[in-house]
Structures are given as structure tokens and as C-alpha cells.
DRENTORKOL-3810 file (N, C-alpha, C; in nm, 4 decimals):
REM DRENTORKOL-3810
@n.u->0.0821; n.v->-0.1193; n.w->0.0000; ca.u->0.0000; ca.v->0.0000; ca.w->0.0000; c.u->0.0868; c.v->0.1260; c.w->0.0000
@n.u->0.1715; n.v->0.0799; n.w->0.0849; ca.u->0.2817; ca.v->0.2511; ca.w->0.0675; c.u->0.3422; c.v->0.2163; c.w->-0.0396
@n.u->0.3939; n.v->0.1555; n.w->-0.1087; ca.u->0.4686; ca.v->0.1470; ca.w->-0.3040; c.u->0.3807; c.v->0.2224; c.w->-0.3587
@n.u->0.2409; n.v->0.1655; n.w->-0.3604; ca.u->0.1095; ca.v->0.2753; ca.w->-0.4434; c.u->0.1025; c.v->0.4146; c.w->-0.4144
@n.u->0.1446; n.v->0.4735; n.w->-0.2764; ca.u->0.0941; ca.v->0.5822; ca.w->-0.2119; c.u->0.2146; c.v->0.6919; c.w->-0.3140
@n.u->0.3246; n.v->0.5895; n.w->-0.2664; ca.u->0.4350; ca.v->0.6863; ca.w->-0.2939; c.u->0.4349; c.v->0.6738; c.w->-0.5067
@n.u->0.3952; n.v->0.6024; n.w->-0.5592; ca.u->0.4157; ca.v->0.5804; ca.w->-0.6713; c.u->0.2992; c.v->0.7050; c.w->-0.7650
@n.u->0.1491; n.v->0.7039; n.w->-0.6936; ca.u->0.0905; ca.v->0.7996; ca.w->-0.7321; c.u->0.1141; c.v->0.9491; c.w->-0.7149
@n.u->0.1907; n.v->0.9522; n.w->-0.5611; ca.u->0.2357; ca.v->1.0815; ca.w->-0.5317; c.u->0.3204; c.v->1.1077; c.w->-0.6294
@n.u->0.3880; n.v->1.0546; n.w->-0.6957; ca.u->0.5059; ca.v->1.0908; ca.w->-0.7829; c.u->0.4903; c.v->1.0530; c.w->-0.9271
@n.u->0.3810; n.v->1.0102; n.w->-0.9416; ca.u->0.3283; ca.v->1.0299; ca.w->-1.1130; c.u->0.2436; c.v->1.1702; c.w->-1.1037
@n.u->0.1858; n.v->1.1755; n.w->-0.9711; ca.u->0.1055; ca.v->1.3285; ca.w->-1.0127; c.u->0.2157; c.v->1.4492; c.w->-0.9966
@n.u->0.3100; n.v->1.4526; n.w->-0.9284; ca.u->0.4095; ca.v->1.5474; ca.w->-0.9163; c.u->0.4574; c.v->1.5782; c.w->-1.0980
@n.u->0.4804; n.v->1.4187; n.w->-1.1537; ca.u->0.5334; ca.v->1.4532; ca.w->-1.2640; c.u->0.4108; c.v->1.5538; c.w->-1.3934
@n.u->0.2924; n.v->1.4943; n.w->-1.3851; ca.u->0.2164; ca.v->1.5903; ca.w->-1.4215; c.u->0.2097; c.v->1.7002; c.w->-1.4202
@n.u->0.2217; n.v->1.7483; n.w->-1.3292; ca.u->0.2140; ca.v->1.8986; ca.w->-1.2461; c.u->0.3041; c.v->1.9196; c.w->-1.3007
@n.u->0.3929; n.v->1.8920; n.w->-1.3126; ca.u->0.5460; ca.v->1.9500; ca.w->-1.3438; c.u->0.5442; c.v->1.9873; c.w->-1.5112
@n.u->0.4753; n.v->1.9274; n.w->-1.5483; ca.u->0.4912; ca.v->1.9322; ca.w->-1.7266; c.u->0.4038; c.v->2.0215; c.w->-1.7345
@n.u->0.2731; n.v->2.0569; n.w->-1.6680; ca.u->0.1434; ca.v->2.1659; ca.w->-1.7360; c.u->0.2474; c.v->2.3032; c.w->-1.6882
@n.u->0.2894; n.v->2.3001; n.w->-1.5341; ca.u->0.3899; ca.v->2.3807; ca.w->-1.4965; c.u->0.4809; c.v->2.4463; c.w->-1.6364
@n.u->0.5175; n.v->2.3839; n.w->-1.6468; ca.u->0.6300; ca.v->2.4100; ca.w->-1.7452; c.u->0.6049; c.v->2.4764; c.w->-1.8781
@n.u->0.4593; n.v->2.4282; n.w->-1.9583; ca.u->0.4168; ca.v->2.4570; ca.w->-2.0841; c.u->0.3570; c.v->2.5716; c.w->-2.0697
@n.u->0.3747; n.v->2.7115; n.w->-1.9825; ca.u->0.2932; ca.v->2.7887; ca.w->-1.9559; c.u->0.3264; c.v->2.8945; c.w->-2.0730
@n.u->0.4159; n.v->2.9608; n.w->-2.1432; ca.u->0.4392; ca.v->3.0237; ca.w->-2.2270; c.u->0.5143; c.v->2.9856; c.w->-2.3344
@n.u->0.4716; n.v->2.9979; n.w->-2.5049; ca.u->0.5359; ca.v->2.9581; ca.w->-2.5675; c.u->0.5613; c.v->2.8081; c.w->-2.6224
@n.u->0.5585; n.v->2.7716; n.w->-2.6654; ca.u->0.5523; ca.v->2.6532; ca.w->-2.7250; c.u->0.7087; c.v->2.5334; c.w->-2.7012
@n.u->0.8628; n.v->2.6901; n.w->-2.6979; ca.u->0.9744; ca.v->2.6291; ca.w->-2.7247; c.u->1.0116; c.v->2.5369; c.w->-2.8194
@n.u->1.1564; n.v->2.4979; n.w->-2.7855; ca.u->1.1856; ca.v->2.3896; ca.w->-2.8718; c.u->1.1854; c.v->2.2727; c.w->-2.8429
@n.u->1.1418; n.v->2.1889; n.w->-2.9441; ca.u->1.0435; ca.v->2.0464; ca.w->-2.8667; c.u->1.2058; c.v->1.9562; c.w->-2.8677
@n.u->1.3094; n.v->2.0033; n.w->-2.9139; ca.u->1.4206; ca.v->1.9418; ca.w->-2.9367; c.u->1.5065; c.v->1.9255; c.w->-2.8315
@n.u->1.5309; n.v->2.0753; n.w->-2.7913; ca.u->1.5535; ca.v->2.1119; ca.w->-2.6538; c.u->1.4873; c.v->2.0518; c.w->-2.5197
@n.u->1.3645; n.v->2.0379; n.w->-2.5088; ca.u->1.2894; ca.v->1.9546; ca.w->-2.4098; c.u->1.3325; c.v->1.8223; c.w->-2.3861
@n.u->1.3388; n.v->1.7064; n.w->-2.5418; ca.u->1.3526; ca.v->1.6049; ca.w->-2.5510; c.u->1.5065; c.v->1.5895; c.w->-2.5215
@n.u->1.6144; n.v->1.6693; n.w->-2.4866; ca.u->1.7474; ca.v->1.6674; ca.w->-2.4688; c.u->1.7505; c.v->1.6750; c.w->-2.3227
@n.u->1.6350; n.v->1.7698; n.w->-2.2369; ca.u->1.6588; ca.v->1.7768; ca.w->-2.1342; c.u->1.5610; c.v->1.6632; c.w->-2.0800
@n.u->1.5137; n.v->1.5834; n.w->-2.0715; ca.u->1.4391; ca.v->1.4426; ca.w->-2.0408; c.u->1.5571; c.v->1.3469; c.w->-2.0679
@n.u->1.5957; n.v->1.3717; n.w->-2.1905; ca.u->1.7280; ca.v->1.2668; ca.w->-2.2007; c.u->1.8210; c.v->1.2494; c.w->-2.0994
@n.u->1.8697; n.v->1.3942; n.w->-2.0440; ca.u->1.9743; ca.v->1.4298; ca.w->-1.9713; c.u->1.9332; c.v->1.3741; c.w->-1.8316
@n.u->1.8234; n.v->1.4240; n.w->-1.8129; ca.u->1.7894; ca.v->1.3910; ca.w->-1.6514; c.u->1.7608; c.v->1.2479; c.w->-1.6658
@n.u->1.7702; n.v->1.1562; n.w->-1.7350; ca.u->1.6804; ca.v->0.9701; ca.w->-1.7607; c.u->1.8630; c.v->0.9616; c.w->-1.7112
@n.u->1.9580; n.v->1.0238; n.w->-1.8486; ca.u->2.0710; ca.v->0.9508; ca.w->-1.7782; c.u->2.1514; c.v->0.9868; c.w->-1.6802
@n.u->2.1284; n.v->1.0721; n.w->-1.6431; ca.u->2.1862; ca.v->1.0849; ca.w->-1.4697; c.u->2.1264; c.v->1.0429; c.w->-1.3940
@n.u->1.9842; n.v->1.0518; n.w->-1.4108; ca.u->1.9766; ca.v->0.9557; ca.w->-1.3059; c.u->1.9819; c.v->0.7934; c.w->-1.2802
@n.u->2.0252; n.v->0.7354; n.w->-1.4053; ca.u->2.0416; ca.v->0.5987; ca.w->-1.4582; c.u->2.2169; c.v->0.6280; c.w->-1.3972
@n.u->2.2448; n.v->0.6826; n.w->-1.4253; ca.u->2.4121; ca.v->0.6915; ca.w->-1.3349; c.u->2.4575; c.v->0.6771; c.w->-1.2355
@n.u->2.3664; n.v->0.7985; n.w->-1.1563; ca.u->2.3554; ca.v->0.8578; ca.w->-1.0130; c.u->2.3203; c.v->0.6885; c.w->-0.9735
@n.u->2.1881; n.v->0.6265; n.w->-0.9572; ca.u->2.1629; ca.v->0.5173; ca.w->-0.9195; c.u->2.2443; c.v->0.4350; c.w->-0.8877
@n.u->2.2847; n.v->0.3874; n.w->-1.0128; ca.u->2.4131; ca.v->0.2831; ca.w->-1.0319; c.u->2.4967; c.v->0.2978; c.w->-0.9450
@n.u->2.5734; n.v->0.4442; n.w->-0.9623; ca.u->2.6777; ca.v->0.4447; ca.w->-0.8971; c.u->2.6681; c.v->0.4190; c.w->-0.7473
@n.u->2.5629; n.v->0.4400; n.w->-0.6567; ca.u->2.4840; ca.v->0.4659; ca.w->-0.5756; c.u->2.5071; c.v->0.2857; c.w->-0.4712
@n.u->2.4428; n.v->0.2002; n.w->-0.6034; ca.u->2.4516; ca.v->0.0403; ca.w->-0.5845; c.u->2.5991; c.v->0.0061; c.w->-0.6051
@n.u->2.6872; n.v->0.0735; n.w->-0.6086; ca.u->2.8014; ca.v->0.0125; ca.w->-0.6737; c.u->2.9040; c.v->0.0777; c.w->-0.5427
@n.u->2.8414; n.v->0.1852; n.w->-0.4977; ca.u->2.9224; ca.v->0.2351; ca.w->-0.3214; c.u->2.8490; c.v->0.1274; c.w->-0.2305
@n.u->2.7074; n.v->0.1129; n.w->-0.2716; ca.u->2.6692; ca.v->0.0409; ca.w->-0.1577; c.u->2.7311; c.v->-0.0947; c.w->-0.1162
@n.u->2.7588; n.v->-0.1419; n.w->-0.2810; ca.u->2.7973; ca.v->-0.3135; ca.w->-0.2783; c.u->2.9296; c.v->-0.3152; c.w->-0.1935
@n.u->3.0076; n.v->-0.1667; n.w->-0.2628; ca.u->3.1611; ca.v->-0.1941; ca.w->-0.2176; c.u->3.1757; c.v->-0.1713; c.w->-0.0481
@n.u->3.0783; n.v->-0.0865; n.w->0.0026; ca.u->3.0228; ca.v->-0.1138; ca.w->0.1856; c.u->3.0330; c.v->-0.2053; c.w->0.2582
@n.u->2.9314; n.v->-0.2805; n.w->0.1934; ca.u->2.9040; ca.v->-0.3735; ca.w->0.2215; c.u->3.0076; c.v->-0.5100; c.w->0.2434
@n.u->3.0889; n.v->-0.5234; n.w->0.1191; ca.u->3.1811; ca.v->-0.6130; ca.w->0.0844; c.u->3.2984; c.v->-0.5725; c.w->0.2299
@n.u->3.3394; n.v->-0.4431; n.w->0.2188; ca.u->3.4416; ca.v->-0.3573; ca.w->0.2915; c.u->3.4145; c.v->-0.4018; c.w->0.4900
@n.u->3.2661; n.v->-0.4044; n.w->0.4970; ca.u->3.2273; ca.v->-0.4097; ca.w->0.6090; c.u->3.2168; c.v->-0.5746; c.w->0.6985
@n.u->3.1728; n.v->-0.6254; n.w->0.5532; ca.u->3.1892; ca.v->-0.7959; ca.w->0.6175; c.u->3.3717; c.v->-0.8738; c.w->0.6200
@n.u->3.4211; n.v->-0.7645; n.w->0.5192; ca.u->3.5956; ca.v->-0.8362; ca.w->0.5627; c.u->3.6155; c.v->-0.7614; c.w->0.6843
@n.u->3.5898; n.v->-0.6644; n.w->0.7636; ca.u->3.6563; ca.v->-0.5797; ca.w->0.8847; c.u->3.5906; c.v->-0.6719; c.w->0.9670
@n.u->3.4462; n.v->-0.7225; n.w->0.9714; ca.u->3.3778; ca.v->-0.8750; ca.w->1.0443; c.u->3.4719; c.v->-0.9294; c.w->1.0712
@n.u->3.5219; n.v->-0.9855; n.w->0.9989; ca.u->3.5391; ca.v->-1.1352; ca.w->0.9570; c.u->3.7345; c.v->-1.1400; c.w->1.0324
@n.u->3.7697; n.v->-1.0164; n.w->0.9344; ca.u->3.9306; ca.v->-0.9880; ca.w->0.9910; c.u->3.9376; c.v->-0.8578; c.w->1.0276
@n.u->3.9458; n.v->-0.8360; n.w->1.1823; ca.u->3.9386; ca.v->-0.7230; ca.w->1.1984; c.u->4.1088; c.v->-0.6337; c.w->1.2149
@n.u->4.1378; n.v->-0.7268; n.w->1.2037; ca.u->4.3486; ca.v->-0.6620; ca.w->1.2058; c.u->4.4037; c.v->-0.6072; c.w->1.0533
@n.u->4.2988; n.v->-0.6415; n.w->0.9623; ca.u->4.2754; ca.v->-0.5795; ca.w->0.7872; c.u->4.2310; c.v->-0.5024; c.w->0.7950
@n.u->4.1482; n.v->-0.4171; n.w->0.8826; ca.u->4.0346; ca.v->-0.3062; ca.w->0.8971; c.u->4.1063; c.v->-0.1769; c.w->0.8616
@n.u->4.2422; n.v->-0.1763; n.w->0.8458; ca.u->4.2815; ca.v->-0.0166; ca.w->0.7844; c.u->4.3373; c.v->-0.0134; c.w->0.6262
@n.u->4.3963; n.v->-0.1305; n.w->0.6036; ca.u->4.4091; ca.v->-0.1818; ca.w->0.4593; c.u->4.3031; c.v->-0.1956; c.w->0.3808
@n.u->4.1962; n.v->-0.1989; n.w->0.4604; ca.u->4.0153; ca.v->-0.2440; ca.w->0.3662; c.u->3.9848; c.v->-0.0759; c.w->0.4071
@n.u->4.0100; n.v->-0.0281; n.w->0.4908; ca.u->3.9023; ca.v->0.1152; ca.w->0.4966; c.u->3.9982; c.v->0.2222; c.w->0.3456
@n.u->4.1477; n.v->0.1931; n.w->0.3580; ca.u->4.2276; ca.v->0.2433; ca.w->0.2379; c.u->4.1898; c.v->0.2345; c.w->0.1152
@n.u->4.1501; n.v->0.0912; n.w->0.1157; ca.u->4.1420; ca.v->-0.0003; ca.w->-0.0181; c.u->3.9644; c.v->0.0694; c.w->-0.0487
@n.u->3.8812; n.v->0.0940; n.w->0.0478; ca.u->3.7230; ca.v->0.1414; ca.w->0.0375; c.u->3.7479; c.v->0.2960; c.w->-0.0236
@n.u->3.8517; n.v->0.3515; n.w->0.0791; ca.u->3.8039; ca.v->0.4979; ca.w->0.0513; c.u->3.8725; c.v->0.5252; c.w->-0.1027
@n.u->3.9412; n.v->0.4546; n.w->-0.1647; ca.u->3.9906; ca.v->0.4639; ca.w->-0.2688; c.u->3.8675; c.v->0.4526; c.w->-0.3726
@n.u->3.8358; n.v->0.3193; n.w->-0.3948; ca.u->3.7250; ca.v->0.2661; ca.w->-0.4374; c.u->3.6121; c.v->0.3412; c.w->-0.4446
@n.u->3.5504; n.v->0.3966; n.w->-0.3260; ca.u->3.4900; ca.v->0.4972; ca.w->-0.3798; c.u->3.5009; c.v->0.6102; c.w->-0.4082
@n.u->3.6027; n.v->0.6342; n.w->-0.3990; ca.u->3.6755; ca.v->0.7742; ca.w->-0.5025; c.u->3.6380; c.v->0.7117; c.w->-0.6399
@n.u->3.7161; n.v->0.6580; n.w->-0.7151; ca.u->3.6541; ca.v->0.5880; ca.w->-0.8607; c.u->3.4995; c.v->0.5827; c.w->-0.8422
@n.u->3.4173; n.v->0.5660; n.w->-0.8134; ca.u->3.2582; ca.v->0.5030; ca.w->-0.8595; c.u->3.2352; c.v->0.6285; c.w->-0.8383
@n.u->3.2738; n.v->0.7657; n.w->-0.7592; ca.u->3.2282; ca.v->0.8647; ca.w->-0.7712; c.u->3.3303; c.v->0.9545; c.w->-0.8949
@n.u->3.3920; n.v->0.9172; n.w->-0.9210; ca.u->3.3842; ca.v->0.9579; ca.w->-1.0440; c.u->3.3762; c.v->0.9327; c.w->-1.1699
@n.u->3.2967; n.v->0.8288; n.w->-1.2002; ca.u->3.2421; ca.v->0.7894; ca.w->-1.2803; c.u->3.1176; c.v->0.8253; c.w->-1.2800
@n.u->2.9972; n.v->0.8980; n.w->-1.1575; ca.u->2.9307; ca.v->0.9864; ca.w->-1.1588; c.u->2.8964; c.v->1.1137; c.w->-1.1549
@n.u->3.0742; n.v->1.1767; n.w->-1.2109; ca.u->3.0804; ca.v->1.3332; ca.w->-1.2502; c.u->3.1254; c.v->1.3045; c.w->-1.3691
@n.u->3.1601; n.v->1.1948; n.w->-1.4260; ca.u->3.2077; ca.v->1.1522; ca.w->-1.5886; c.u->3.0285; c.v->1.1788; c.w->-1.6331
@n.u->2.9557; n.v->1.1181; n.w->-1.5356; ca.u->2.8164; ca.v->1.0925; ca.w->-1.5742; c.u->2.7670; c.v->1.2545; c.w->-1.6329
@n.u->2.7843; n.v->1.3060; n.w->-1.5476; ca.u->2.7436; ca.v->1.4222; ca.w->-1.5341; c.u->2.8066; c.v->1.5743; c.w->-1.6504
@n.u->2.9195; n.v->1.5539; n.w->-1.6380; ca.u->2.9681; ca.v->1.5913; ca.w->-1.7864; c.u->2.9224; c.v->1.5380; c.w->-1.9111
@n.u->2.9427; n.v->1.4266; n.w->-1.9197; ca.u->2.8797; ca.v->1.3876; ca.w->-2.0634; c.u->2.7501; c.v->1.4261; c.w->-2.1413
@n.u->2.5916; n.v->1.4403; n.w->-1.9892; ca.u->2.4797; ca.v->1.4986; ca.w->-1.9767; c.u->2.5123; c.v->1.6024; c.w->-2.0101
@n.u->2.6166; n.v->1.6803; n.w->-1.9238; ca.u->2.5700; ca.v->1.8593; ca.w->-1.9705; c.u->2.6077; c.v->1.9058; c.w->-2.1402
@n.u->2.7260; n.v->1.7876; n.w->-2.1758; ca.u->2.7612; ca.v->1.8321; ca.w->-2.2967; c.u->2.6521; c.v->1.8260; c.w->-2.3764
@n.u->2.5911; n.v->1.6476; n.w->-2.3232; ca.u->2.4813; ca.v->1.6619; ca.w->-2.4665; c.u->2.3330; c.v->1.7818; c.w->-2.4529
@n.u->2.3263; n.v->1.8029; n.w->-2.2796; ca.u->2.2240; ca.v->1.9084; ca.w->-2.2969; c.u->2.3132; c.v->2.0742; c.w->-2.3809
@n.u->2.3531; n.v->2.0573; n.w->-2.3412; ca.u->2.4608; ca.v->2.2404; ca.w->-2.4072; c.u->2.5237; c.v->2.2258; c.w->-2.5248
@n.u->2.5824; n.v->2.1152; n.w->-2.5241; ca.u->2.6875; ca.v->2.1831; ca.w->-2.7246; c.u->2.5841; c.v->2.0621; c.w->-2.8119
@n.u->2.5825; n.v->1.9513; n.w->-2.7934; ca.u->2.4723; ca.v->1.8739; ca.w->-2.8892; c.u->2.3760; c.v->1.9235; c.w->-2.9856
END
């Protein structure tokens, strides 16, 4: 029942958001369809990257379990790790702005 609650709350937000938007002018329907593009793949990025800190947490957290005398070699080896997956979600993020701006 709360999946539904929250799922309608946020199909009608998206509604709102589009009559919102069409209030003057017609624009360019090209431009629109670039910026839907942009926001589908960041946030297809953002996500990912998101599951891909979580996994490496997770992984990071059950070896400090398991061996806890590794626990500064794994927190090294983590904070590294997610240095990379976060930037592969400002790679994300550049690539979006290029194709919303010079494309």
C-alpha cells in the first residue's frame, strides 16, 4: 500500500510539473527532448553508482567482520574505491551537460 501511495504521489508530481512548465510559448520540442534525455541519464548513473558504493560497503564491512586486524588496509582499499565510482558519476554528469549544451 505505501509502493502505491508513494508511486501515485510521484506520477502526479510529474504531471504537475509538465502543465507547470508549458505555460508560455511553445519552445523547442528538441531542446525539451534533450533535457528528459539528460535527466533519464543521470539519473540511470547517479543510481548505479549509488549500488556500486553500496555493494563496495558492504563487501568492505563484512571483511573488517570477519578480519578485523585488515580493517585499515580495507578502509584504504574502500576509501579509494569509492573515489573511482564517484567519479564515474561526474564523468556521468559531464557527458549529460555536454549533450544538454553543445549537442
Amino acid at each position: 500500500m505505501k509502493i502505491a501511495k508513494i508511486l501515485f504521489t510521484t506520477l502526479a508530481m510529474v504531471l504537475v510539473a509538465s502543465i507547470a512548465f508549458a505555460s508560455e510559448g511553445a519552445g523547442d520540442p528538441v531542446m525539451a527532448a534533450k533535457a528528459y534525455a539528460t535527466a533519464i541519464g543521470m539519473g540511470i548513473a547517479a543510481g548505479l553508482c549509488g549500488i556500486g558504493q553500496g555493494m563496495g560497503l558492504k563487501g568492505a564491512c563484512e571483511g573488517i567482520a570477519r578480519n578485523p586486524e585488515a580493517g585499515g588496509q580495507l578502509t584504504t582499499t574502500l576509501i579509494l574505491g569509492l573515489a573511482f565510482i564517484e567519479s564515474l558519476a561526474i564523468y556521468g554528469l559531464v557527458v549529460c551537460l555536454i549533450l544538454l549544451f553543445v549537442v
